[in-house]
C-alpha positions in Angstrom: -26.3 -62.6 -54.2 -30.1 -63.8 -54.5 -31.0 -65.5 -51.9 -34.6 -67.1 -51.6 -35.8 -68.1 -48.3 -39.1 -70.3 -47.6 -40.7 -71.3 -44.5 -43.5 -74.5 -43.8 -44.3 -73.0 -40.0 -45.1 -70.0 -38.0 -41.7 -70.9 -35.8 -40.1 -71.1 -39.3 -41.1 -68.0 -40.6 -39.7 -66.1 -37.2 -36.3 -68.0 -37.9 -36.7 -67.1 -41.7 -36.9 -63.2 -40.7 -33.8 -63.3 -38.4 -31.9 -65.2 -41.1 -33.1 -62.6 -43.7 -31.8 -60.2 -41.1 -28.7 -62.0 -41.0 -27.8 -61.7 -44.4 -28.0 -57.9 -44.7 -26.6 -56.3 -47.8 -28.0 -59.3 -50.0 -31.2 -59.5 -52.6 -33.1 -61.5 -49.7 -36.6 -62.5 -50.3 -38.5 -64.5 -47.6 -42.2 -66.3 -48.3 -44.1 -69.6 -46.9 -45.7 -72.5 -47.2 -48.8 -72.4 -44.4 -51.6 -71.9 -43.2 -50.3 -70.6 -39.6 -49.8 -67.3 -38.3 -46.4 -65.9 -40.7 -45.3 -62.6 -39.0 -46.2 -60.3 -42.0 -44.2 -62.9 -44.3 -45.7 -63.1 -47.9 -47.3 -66.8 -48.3 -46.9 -68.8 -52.0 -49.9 -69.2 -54.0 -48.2 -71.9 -56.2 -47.2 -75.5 -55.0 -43.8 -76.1 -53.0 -42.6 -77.6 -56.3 -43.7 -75.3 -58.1 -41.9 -72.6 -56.2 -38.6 -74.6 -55.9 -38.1 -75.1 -59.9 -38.6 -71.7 -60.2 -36.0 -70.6 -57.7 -33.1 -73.4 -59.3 -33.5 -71.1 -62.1 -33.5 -67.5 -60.5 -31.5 -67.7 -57.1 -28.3 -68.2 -56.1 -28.7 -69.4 -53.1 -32.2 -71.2 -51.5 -32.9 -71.3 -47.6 -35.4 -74.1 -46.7 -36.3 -73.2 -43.0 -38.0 -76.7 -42.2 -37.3 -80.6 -42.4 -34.5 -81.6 -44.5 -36.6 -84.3 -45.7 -38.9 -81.6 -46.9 -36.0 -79.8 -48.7 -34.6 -82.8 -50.1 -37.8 -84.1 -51.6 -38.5 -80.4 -53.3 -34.4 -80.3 -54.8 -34.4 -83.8 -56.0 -36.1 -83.3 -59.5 -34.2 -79.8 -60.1 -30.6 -81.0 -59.0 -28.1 -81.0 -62.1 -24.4 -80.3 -61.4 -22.4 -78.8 -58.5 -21.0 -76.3 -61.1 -24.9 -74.8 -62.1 -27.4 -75.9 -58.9 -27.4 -72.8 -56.5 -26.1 -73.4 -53.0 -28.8 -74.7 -50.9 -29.4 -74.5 -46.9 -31.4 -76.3 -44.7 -31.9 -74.8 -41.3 -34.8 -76.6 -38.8 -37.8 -74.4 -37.9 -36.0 -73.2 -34.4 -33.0 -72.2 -35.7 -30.7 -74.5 -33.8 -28.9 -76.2 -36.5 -27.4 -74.5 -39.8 -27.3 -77.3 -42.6 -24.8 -77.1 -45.9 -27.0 -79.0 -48.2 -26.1 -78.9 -52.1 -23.6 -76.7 -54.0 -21.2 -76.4 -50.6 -18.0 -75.2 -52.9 -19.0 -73.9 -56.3 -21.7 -72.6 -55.2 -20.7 -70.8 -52.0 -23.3 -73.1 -49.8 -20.7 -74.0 -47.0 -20.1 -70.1 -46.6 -23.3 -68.9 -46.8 -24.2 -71.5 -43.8 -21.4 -69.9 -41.8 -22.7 -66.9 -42.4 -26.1 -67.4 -41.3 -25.1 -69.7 -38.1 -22.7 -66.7 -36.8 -25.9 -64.6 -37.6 -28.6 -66.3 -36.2 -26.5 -68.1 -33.3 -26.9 -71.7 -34.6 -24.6 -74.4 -35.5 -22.9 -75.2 -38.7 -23.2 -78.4 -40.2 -20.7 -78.7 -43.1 -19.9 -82.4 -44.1 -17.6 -81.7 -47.5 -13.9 -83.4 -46.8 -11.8 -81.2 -47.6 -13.3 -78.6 -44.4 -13.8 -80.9 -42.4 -10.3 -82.0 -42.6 -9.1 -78.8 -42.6 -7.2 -78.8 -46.4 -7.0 -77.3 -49.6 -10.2 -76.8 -51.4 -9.6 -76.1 -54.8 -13.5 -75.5 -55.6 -13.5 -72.8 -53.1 -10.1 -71.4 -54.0 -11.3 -71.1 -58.0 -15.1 -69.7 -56.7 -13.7 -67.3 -54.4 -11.0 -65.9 -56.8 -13.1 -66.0 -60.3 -11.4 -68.5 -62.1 -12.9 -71.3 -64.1 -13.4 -74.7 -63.0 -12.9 -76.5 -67.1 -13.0 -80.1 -65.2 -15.3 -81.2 -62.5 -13.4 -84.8 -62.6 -10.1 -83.5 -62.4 -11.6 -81.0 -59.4 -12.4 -84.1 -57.6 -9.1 -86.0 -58.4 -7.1 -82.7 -56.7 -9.4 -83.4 -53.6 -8.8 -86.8 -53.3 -5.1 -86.2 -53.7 -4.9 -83.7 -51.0 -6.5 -85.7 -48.9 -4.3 -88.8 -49.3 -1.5 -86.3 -49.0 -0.4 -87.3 -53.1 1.7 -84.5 -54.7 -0.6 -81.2 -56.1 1.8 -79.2 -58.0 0.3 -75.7 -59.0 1.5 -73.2 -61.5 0.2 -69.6 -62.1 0.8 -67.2 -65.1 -0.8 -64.5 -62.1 1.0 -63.6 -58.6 -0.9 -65.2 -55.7 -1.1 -63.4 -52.5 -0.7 -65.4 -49.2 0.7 -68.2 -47.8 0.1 -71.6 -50.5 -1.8 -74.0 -48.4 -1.2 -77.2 -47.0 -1.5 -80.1 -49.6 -0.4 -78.0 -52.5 3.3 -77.1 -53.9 4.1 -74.2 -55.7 5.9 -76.4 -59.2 6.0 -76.0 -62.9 6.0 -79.9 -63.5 4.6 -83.3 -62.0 2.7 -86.3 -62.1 -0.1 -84.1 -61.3 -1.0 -80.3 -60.7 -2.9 -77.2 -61.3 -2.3 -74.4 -64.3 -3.7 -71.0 -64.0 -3.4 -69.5 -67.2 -5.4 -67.4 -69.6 -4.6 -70.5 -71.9 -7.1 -72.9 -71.1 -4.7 -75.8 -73.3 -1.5 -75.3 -71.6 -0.3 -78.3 -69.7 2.7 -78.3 -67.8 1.9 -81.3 -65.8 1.6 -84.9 -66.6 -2.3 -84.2 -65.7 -2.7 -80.7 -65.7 -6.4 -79.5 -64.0 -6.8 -75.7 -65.9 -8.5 -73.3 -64.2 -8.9 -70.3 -66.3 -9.7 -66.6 -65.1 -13.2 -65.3 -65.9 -11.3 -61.4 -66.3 -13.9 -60.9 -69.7 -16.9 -59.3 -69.6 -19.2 -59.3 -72.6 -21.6 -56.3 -73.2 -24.1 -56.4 -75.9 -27.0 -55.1 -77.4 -29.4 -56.5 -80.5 -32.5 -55.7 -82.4 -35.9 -57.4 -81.0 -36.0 -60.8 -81.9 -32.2 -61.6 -82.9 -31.6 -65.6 -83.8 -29.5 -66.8 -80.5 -27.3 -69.1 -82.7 -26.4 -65.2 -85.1 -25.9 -63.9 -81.4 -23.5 -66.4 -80.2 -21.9 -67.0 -84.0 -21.1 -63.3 -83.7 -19.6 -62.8 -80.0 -17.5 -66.5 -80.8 -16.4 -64.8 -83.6 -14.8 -61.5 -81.8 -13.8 -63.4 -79.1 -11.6 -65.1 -82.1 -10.1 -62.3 -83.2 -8.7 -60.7 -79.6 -7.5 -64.7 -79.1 -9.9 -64.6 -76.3 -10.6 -68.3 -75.2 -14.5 -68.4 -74.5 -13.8 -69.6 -70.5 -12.6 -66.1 -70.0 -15.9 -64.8 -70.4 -17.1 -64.0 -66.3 -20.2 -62.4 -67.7 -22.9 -61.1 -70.5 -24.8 -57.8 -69.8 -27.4 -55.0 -72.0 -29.5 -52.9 -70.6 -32.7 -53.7 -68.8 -34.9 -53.5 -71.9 -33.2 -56.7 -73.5 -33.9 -58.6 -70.2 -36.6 -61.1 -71.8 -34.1 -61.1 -75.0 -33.8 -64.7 -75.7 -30.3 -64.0 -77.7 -28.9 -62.6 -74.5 -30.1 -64.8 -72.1 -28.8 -67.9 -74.3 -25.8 -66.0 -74.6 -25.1 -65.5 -71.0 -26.0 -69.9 -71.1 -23.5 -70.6 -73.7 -20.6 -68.8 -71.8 -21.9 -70.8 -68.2 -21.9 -67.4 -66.5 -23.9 -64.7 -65.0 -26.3 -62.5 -67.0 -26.4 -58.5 -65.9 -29.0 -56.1 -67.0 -28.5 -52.5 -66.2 -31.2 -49.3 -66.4 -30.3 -46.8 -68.8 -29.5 -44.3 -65.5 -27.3 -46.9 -63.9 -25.7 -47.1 -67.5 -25.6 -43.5 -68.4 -23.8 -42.7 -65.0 -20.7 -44.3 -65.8 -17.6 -41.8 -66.3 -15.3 -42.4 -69.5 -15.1 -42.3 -73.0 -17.8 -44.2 -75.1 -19.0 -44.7 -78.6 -22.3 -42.8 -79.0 -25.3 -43.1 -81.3 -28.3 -40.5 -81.1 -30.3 -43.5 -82.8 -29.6 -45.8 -80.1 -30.0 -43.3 -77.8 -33.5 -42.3 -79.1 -35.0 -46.2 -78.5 -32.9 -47.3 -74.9 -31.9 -44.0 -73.8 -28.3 -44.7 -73.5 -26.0 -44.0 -76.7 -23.8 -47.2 -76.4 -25.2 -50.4 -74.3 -23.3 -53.1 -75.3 -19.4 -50.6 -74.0 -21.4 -49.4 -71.2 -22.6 -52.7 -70.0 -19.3 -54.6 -70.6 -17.7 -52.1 -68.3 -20.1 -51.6 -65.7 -20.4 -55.5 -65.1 -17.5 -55.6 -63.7 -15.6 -52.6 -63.8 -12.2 -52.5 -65.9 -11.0 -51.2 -69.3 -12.7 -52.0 -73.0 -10.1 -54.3 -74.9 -13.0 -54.0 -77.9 -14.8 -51.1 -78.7 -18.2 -51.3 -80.0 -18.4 -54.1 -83.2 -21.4 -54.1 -85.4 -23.1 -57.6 -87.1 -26.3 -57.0 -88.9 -28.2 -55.1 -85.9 -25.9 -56.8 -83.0 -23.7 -54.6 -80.8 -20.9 -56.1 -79.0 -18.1 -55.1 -76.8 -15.2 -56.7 -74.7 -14.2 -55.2 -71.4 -11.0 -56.8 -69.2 -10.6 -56.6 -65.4 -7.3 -57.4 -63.7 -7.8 -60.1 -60.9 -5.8 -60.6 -58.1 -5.3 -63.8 -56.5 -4.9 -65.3 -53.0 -5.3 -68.4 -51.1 
């Protein structure tokens, strides 16, 4: 997880260190905004909002260590959808409260501000309904278990309904581990409920909310300068023929030399999913059997990138070996997920 923190005062950057601390094992990096004595932190030399647009696109997560007027001032402009917008956590300069800002659910914001309360010693403030009622979260259960949200309306019409104690039926094509939560009923009809299936159009309930596992990874490789819309024509057009539905696709990855590649990074936009970039080494390392090509090879220094990188995303097994469209490489890998509340 990429987590961007950002300070305004000298007490803030001493809480911004401790929360970096905090959240060891993460891509942390902490800066500032002042003119104060910052501890050895690295100060901005662009504006606030300058700094905040670029993080919405970049980070998954942004720490404001400050006001939450501050914060809510720099977000405003950049704020989309709950489903894109990177969690976001407000925490005052002295570390004594731990705020759940934007993105609580999808984007892991309520968690990440448990995280860093338990690690810093402040207190959590999460406001959401469903937590602080103690139910079902639907948003949570889909992040948390890699499944696609297809409806943000019919997400919110499950919360309402657990809250009001209505009838949430829920039906999965996969075995869920645990006990099934209060609010929901394990049914394969109903006025209303929830479908897991790799079939994103199956609907076994009068109102059926899909959620749809993200188990495909996409690897791929191209020429310099490949036309996005011949990039996203082609993988569509695999996809196709395996009967793959494009919200199974968890993720798009090449190696690191395509990371400015415009058809891959639209790709990766298209599919609403993360976009991976591997070094040759990292890519080279992996065990198994794959395609090779010395030509390849001789330009990125790994003989197949687009099998390499599907598998390496994620881990799993290649359902698609290496396909070739006019100087585009693509190849499918599956994982197996395993569910629980």
């Amino acid at each position: 997880m990429r987590i961007s923190i950002i300070a305004f005062t000298a007490n803030g950057c001493r809480t911004a260190i401790r929360v970096a601390e905090a959240l060891e094992g993460e891509d942390v990096s902490v800066q500032c905004k002042t003119t104060h004595d910052v501890d050895g932190v690295d100060r901005i030399r662009c504006t606030s909002d300058q700094w905040t647009r670029d993080r919405f696109a970049d980070s998954d997560a942004i720490v404001f260590v400050g006001a939450t007027g501050i914060a809510v001032r720099l977000i405003a402009p950049y704020v989309k959808s709950k489903d894109v917008d990177p969690a976001v956590v407000c925490i005052d300069e002295h570390g004594r409260f731990t705020i759940a800002l934007l993105s609580g659910h999808i984007g892991g914001c309520n968690k990440l501000a448990s995280r860093i309360a338990a690690g810093i010693g402040s207190t959590p403030v999460v406001t959401t309904a469903t937590d602080i009622n103690g139910k079902f979260s639907v948003d949570v259960f889909a992040t948390e278990n890699k499944l696609r949200i297809t409806s943000l309306l019919e997400a919110q019409t499950t919360s309402s309904r657990v809250l009001a104690d209505r009838f949430v039926g829920l039906s999965s094509e996969i075995p869920i581990e645990g006990d099934v939560p209060r609010g929901v009923t394990m049914a394969d009809s109903g006025e209303f409920g929830i479908r897991i299936s790799r079939d994103p159009t199956e609907h076994p309930f009068d109102d059926t909310f899909n959620l749809v596992p993200m188990d495909i990874s996409v690897g791929v490789g191209c020429k310099r300068g490949t036309d996005p819309a011949r990039m996203r024509e082609f993988v569509r057009k695999v996809l196709e023929e395996e009967g793959i539905a494009p919200e199974r696709v968890g993720s798009v990855s090449s190696v690191d030399l395509k990371s400015d590649e415009r058809a891959v990074l639209e790709l990766a936009t298209e599919f609403r999913c993360p976009v991976m970039f591997f070094s040759a080494e990292e890519l080279m390392s992996l065990e198994g059997k794959f395609s090779s090509s010395s030509f390849v090879r001789s330009v990125t220094a790994v003989d197949c990138v687009c099998e390499r990188s599907a598998v390496k995303a994620r881990g799993g097994r290649l359902i698609r070996r290496k396909t070739v469209s006019d100087g585009m490489t693509v190849a499918l890998c599956m994982t197996d997920l395993e569910l629980r509340f």
